[in-house]
C-alpha positions as CSV (number, residue, x, y, z in Angstrom):
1,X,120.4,149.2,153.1
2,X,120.9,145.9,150.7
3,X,124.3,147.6,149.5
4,X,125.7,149.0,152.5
5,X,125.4,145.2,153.6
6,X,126.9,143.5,150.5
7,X,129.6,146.4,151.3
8,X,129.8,145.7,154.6
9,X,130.6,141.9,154.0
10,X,132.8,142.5,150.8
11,X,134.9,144.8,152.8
12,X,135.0,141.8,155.7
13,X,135.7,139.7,152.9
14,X,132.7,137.6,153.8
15,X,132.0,135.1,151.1
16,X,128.9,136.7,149.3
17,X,126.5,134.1,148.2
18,X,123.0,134.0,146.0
19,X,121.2,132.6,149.2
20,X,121.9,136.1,151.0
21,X,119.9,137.7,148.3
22,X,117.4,135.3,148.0
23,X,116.8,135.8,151.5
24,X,116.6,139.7,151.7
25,X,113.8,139.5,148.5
26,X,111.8,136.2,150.5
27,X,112.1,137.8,154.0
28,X,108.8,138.6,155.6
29,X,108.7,142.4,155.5
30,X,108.7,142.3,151.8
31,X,107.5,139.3,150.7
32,X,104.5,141.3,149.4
33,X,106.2,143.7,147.4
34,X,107.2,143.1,143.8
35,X,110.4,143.2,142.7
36,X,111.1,146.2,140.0
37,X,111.4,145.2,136.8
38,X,114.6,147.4,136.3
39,X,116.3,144.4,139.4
40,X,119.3,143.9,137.0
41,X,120.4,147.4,137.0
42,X,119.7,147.7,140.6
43,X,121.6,144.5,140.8
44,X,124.7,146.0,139.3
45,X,124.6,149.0,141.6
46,X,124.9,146.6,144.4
47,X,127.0,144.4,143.5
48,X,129.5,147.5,142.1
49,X,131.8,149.1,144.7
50,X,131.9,152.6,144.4
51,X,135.0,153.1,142.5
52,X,133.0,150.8,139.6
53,X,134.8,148.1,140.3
54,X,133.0,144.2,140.2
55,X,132.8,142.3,143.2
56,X,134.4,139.2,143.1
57,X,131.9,137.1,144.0
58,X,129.5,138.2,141.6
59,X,130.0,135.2,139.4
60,X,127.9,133.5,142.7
61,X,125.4,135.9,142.5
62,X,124.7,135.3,138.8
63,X,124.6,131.6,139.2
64,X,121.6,132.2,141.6
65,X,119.7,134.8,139.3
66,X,117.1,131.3,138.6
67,X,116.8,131.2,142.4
68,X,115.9,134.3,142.7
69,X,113.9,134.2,139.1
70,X,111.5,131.9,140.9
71,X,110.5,134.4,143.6
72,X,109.2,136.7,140.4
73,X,105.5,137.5,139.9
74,X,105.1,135.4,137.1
75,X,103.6,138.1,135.0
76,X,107.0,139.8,135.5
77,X,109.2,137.3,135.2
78,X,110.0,137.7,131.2
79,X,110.9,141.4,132.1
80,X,112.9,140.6,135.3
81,X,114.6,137.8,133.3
82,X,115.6,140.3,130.8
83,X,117.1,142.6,133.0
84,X,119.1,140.0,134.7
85,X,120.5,138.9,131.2
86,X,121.6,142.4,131.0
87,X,123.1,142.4,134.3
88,X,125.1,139.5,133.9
89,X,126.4,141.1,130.4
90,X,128.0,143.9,132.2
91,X,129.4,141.7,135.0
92,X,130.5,139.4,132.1
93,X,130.0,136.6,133.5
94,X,127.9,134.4,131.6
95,X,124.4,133.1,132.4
96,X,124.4,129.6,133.5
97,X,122.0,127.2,131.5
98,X,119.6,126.3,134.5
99,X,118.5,130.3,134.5
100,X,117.0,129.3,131.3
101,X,115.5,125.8,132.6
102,X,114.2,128.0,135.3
103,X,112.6,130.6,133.2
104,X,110.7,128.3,130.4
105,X,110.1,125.5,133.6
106,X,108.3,128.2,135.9
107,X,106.7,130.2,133.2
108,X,102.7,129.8,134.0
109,X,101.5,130.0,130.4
110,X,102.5,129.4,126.7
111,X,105.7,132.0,125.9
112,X,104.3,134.3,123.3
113,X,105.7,135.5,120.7
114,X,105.8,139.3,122.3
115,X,107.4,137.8,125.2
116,X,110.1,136.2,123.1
117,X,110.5,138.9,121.1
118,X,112.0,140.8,124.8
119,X,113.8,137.7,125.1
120,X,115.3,137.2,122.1
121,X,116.5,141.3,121.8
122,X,118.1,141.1,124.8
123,X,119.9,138.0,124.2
124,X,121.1,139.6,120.7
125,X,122.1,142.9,122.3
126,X,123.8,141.4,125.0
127,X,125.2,138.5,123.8
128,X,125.8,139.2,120.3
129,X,128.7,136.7,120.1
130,X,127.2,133.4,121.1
131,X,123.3,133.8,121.3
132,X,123.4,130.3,119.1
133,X,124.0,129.3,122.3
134,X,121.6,130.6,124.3
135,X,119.3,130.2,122.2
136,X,119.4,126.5,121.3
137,X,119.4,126.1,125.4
138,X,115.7,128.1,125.2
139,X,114.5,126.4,122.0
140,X,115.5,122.6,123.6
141,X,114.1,123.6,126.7
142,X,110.3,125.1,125.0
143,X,110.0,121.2,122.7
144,X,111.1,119.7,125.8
145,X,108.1,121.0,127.7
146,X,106.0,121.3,125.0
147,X,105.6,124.9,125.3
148,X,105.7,125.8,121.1
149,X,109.3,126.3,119.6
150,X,111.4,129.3,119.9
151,X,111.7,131.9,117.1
152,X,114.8,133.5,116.0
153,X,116.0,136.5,116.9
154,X,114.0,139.3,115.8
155,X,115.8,141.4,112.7
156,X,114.6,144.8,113.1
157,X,114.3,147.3,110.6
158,X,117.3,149.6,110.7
159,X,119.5,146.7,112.4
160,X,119.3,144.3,109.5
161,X,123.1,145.2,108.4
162,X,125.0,143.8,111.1
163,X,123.2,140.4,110.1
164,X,125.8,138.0,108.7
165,X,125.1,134.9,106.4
166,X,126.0,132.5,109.0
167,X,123.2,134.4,110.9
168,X,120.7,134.3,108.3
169,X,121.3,130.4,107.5
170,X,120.5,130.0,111.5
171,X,117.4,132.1,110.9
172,X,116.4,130.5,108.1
173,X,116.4,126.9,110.0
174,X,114.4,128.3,112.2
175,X,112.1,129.9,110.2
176,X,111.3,126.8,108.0
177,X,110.6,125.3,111.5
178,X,108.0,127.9,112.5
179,X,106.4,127.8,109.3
180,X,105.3,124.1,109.5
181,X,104.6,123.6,113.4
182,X,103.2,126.6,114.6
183,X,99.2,127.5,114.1
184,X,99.7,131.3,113.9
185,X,102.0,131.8,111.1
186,X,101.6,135.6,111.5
187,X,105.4,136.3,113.0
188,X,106.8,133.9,110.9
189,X,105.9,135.6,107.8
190,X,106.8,139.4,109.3
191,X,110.4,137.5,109.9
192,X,110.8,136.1,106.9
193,X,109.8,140.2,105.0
194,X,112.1,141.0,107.2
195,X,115.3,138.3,106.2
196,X,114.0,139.8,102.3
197,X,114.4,143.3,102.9
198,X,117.5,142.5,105.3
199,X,119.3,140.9,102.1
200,X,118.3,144.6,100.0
201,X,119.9,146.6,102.5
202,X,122.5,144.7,104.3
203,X,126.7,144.8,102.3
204,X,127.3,141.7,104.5
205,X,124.9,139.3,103.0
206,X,125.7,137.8,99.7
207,X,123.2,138.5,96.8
208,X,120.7,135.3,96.8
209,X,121.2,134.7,100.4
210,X,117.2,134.6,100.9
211,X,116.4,132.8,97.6
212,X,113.5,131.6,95.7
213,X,114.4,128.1,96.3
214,X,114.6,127.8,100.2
215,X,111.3,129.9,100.0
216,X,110.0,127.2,97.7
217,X,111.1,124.5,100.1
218,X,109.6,125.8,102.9
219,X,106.1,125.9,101.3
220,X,106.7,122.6,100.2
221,X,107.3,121.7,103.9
222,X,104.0,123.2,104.2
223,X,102.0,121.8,101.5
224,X,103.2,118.2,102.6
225,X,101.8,119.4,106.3
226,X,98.8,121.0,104.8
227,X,99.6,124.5,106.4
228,X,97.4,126.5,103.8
229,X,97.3,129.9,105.4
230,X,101.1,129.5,105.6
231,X,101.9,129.0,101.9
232,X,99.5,131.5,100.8
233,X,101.1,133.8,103.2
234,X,104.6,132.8,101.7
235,X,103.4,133.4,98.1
236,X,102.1,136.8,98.6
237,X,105.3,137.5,100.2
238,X,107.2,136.5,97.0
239,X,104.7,138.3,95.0
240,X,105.1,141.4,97.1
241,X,109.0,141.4,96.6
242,X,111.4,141.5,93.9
243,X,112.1,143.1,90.5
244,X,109.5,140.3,88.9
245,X,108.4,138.8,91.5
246,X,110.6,135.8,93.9
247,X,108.0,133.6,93.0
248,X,108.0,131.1,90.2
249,X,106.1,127.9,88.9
250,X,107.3,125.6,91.2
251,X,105.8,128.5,94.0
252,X,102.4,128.0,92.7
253,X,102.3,124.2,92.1
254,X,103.0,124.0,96.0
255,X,100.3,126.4,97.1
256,X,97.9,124.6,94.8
257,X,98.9,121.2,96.8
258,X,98.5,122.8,100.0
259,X,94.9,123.5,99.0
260,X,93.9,120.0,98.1
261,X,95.9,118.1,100.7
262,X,94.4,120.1,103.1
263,X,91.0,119.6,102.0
264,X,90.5,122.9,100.3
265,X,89.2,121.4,97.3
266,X,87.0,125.0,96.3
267,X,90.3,126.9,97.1
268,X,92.0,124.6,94.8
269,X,90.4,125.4,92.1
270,X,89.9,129.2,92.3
271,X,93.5,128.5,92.6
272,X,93.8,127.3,89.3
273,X,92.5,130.3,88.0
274,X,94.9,132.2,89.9
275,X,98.2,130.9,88.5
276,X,96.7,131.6,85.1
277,X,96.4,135.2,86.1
278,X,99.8,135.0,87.5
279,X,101.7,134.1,84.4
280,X,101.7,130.1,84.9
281,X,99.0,128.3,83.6
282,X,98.4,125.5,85.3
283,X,99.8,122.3,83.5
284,X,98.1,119.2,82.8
285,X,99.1,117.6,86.5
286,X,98.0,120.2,88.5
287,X,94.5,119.6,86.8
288,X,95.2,116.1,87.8
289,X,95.8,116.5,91.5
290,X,93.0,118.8,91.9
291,X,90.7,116.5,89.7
292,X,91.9,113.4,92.1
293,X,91.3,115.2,95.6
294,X,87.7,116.6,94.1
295,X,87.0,112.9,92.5
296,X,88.3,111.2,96.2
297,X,86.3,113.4,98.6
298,X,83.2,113.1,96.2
299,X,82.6,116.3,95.0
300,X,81.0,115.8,91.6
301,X,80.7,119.3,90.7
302,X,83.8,120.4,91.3
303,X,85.4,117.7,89.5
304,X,83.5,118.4,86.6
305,X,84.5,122.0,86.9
306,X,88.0,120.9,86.6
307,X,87.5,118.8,83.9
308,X,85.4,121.6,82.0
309,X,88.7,123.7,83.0
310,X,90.9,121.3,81.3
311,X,89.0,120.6,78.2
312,X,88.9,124.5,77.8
313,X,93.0,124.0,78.0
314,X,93.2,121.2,75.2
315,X,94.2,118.6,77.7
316,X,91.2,116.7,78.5
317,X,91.9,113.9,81.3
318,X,92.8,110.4,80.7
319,X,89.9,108.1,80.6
320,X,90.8,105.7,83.6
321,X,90.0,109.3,85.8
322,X,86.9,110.0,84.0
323,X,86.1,106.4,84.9
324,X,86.4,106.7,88.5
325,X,84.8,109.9,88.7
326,X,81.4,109.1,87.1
327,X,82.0,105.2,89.5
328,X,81.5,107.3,92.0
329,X,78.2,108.9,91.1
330,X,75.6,107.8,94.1
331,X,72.7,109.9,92.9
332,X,70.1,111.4,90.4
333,X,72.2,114.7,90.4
334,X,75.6,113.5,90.3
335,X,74.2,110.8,87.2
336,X,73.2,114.4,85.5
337,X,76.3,115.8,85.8
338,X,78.2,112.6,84.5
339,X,75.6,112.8,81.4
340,X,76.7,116.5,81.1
341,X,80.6,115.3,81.6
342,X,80.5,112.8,78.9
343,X,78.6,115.3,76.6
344,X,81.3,118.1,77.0
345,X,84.3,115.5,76.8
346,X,82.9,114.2,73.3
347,X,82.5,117.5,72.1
348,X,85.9,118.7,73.1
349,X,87.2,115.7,71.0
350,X,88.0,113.2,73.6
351,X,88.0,109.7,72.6
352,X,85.8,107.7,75.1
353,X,86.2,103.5,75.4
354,X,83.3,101.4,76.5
355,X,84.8,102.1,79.8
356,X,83.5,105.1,80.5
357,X,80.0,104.1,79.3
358,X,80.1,101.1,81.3
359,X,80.7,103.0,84.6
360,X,77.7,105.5,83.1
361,X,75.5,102.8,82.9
362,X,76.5,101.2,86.3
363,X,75.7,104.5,87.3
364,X,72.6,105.1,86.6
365,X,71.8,101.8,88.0
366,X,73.3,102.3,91.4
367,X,71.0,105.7,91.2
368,X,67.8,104.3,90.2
369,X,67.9,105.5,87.0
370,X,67.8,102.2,85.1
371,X,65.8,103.7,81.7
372,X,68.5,106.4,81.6
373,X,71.1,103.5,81.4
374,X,69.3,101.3,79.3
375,X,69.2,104.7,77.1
376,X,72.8,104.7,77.2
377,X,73.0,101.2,75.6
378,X,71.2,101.7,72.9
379,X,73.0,104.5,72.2
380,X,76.5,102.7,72.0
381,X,76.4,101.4,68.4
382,X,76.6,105.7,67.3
383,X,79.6,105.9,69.3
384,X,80.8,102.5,67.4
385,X,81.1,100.6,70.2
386,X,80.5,97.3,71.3
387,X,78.7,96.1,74.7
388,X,81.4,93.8,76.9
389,X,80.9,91.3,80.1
390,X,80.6,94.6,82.0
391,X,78.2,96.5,80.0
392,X,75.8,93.6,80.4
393,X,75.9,92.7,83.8
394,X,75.3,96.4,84.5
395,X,71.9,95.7,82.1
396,X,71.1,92.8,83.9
397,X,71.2,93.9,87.3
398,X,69.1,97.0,86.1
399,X,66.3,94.9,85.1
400,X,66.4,92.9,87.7
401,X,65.8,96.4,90.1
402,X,62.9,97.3,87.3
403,X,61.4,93.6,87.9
404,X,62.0,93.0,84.4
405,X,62.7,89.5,84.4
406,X,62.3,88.9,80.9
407,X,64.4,91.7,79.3
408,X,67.2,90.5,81.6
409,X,66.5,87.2,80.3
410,X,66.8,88.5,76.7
411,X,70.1,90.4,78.1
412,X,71.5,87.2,78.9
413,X,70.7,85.1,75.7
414,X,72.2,88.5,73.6
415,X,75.7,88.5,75.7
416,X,75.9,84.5,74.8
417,X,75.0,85.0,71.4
418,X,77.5,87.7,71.0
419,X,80.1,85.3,71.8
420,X,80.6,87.4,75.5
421,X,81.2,84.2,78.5
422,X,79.5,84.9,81.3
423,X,81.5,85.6,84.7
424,X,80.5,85.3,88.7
425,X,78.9,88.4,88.3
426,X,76.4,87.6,85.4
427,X,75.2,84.9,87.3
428,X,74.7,86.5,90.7
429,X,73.0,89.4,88.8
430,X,70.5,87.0,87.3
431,X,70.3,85.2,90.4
432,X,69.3,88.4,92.2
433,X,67.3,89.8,89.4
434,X,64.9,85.8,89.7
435,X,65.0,86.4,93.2
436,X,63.5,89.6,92.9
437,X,60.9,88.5,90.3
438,X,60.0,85.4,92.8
439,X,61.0,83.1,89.6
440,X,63.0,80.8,92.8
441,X,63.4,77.6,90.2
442,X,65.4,79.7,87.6
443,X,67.0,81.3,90.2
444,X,68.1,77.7,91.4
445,X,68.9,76.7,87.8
446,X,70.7,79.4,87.1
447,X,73.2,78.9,90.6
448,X,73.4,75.2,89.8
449,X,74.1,76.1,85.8
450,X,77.0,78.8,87.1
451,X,78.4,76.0,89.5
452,X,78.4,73.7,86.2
453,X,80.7,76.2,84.6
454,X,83.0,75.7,87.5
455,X,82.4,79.3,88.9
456,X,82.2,79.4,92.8
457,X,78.8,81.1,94.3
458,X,80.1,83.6,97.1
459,X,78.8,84.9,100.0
460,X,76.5,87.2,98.7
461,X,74.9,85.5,95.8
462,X,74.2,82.7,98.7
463,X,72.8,85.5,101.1
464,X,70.3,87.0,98.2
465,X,69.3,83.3,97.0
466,X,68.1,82.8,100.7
467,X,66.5,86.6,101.1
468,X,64.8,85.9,97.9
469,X,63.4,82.3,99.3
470,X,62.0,83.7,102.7
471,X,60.8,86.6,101.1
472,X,58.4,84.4,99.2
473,X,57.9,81.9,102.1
474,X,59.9,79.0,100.4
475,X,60.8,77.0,103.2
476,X,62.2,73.8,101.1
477,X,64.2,76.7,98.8
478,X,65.9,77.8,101.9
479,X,67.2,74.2,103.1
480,X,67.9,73.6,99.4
481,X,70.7,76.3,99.4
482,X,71.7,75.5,103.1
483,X,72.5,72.5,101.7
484,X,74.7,73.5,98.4
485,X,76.3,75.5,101.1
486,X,77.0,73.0,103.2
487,X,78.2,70.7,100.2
488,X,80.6,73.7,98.9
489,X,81.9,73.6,102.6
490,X,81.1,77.0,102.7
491,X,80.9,78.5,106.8
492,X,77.4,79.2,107.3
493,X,77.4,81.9,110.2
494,X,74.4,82.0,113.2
495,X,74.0,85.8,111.1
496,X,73.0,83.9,107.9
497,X,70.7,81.6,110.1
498,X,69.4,84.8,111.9
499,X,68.9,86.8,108.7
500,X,67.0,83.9,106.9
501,X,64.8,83.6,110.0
502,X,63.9,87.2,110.4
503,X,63.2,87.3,107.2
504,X,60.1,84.9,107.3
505,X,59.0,86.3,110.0
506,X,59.3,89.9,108.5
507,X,57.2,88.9,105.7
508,X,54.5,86.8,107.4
509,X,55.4,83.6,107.1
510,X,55.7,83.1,110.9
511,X,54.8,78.7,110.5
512,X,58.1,78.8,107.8
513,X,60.1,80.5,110.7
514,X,59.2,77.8,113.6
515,X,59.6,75.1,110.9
516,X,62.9,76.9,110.0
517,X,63.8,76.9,113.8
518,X,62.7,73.2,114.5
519,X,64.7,71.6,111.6
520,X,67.9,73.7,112.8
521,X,67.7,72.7,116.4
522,X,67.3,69.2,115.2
523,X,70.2,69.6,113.1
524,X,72.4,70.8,116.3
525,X,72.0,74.5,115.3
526,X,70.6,77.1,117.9
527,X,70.7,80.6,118.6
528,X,72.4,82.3,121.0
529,X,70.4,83.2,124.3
530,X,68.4,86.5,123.9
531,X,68.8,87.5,120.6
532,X,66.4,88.6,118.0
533,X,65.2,85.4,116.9
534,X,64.6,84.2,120.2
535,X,62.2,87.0,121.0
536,X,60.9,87.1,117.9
537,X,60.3,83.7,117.9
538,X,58.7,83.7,121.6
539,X,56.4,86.3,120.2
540,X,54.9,84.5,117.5
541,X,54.4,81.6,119.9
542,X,52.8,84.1,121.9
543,X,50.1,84.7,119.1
544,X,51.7,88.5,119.1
């Protein structure tokens, strides 16, 4: 009935317009009823006079195909779509660029890639000569939206031949795209076997068209965005294809990078064994990268697995790594393994500095294991090596945990003797370590001594001088160093004031605290309205 009225009019040479059609599929009779998915070819039928000749007007009617596009049950609409593009390839007459708007715009969900796979095929077939086209209007419009970017046209098996190189560079761009911004890789990589086995078979594409180098750039692009499952996809790709292989060293440094930039520090190194396998042992700075991202996200073991690894190579690490690695060491186990590290680094021939045994011994320290450090020490003169400012401040501040006042003390007198000056750090070590030994006078002496030298107490040898003093109820201690504070025009902050005053309290010396309190309220000093030390303070007035 539709034709014999678009016949009708053409034959009364009534100006045929989309909105006629528009209205026939929206009308009320049929406004339930899906349209077929074949509509193009129906399309055609009507709009083609029996002799087979084109109406004029159906340039109109193609210019309203995203009219009518939006009528579409959306789960048809990629199918409908389709058949219009074939439509308007035999009317040629070329789809105008708001069909695509309308297609991406009204789509309900993400495109997938099956959908524009349909998409794409049809474009190719019918529009062979400029699908660029086409295509960069679909691509532009997806980003725009932020639907996902567009693949390129599919190359099917069989079809491959009538690719041409400027088609494969297009491809290619897109490709390199997909790899890095998409989370399912999966048709990128069937693409990509495809564009290899296109080159085998196709006479129109130059030998080296798909080339180990733009493969190797794209996992780059991929390492740098930490797209692992991409690049190992890639390299079994390569693998997979050619006489020996596409892939080369360059290949396998990038996978490896996509493994430790992306965290994959475990991958990494089963990695390394991997290349080896492959032809390519690794070289010394892909130990090093893998050592760095191990050393950085703390994992001990591993790092000492890839330092094991390159010891096993003859290329040990430098020392300034094997410095931070064991600096790093936060516990009993860890402080093993750095023993074990050392041991297999000296064995292998590796020449270690005091460096290294420095950070060993602050190590153990840090981990409460001060007698394996002090161990170390003694230990120092078989390695001929001589102790620095480092080596005993690291002593020092062991003692001082072990409440060892005196062997610090002896520490101390050693260093001087050994011609070593003192720095900051010696000084707020045996600050800390009196402190801790409630020896308050030589921990006074000793900040008035270092103040002599003309080096300037910080923050935190301040803040332990003060702990110490509350701990051991020292109230004139406490004003004492307010006061050298105050005289080194130092900001003392209500925290400090707070912290010094808690502290009595925490330790039972609740008359020090409201003696602490009266003097700084005296002094112009109070705390700020409902804090800690106001309730605390309320408490003990309390009898609580």
């Amino acid at each position: 009935l539709a034709a014999s009225v678009l016949t009708s009019m053409q034959e009364s040479k009534c100006a045929l317009d989309p909105l006629h059609l528009k209205s026939i599929v929206s009308s009320k009779d049929v406004q339930d009823i899906c349209l077929p998915e074949n509509v193009g070819t129906l399309l055609v039928d009507v709009l083609s006079l029996p002799e087979g000749k084109i109406l004029v007007d159906s340039r109109r009617i193609v210019a309203g195909f995203h009219e009518i596009l939006s009528l579409i049950e959306p789960s048809s609409q990629v199918s409908v779509a389709c058949s219009m593009i074939e439509c308007a390839s035999h009317l040629e007459v070329p789809l105008p660029n708001n069909f695509w708007v309308s297609l991406i715009g009204n789509y309900p969900r993400e495109l997938q890639s099956s959908d524009i796979s349909k998409l794409m095929h049809r474009i190719w077939v019918s529009y062979h000569e400029n699908w660029r086209e086409h295509m960069k209007v679909i691509g532009d419009e997806l980003i725009r939206r932020g639907k996902g970017v567009v693949l390129p046209p599919l190359l099917y098996r069989g079809s491959s031949s009538e690719l041409s190189n400027v088609d494969v560079e297009e491809i290619k761009a897109h490709l390199a795209m997909e790899c890095v911004h998409t989370h399912d890789h999966k048709k990128a990589l069937e693409l990509i076997e495809d564009l290899i086995e296109a080159e085998k078979s196709s006479s129109k594409l130059k030998e080296g068209s798909v080339s180990t180098q733009w493969l190797n750039d794209v996992l780059e692009n991929c390492a740098s965005q930490m797209k692992v499952s991409a690049a190992v996809g890639i390299l079994k790709l390569m693998e997979k294809h050619g006489s020996n292989s596409l892939a080369d060293e360059d290949t396998y440094d990038s996978v490896l990078r996509a493994h430790v930039r992306s965290g994959n520090l475990s991958g990494a190194v089963s990695f390394l064994e991997e290349m080896k396998l492959a032809g390519y042992p690794p070289k010394r700075n892909a130990f090093v990268q893998v050592l760095r991202g191990c050393t950085t996200s703390g994992d001990f073991g591993l790092a000492c697995d890839v330092v094991h690894r390159m010891c096993s190579a003859n290329s040990p690490p430098e020392e300034r790594l094997i410095t931070a690695m064991i600096s790093r060491c936060s516990n009993a186990q860890d402080v093993t393994l750095a023993f074990k590290l050392v041991d297999d680094l000296l064995i292998s021939g590796a020449s270690l500095t005091i460096q290294s045994f420095n950070a060993l011994i602050n190590a153990c320290v840090s981990a409460g294991q001060v007698q394996r450090g002090l161990e170390v020490f003694s230990k120092l003169e078989t390695h001929r090596l001589l102790p620095d400012v480092v080596t005993y401040n690291a002593l020092i501040r062991g003692c001082g945990r072990l409440l060892d006042l005196d062997r610090a003390l002896s520490y101390f007198k050693e260093m001087q003797a050994s011609g070593i000056q003192p720095d900051k750090v010696t000084y707020g070590s045996l600050i800390d370590a009196c402190g801790r030994c409630g020896s308050l006078e030589k921990a006074k002496y000793f900040l008035m001594h270092m103040i002599e030298c003309n080096l300037t107490p910080d923050d935190i040898i301040y803040r332990n001088l003060l702990h110490a003093s509350s701990k051991n109820g020292d109230l004139t201690m406490v004003l004492d160093t307010f006061a050298l504070m105050k005289q080194a025009k130092m900001q003392i902050s209500n925290s400090m004031y707070r912290m010094t005053y808690l502290s009595f309290l925490r330790n039972g010396y609740s008359n020090q605290s409201l003696e602490l309190e009266e003097v700084l309220h005296r002094n112009g000093i109070r705390f700020a309205a409902g804090d800690d030390s106001e309730m605390l303070s309320e408490a003990v007035r309390k009898g609580y």
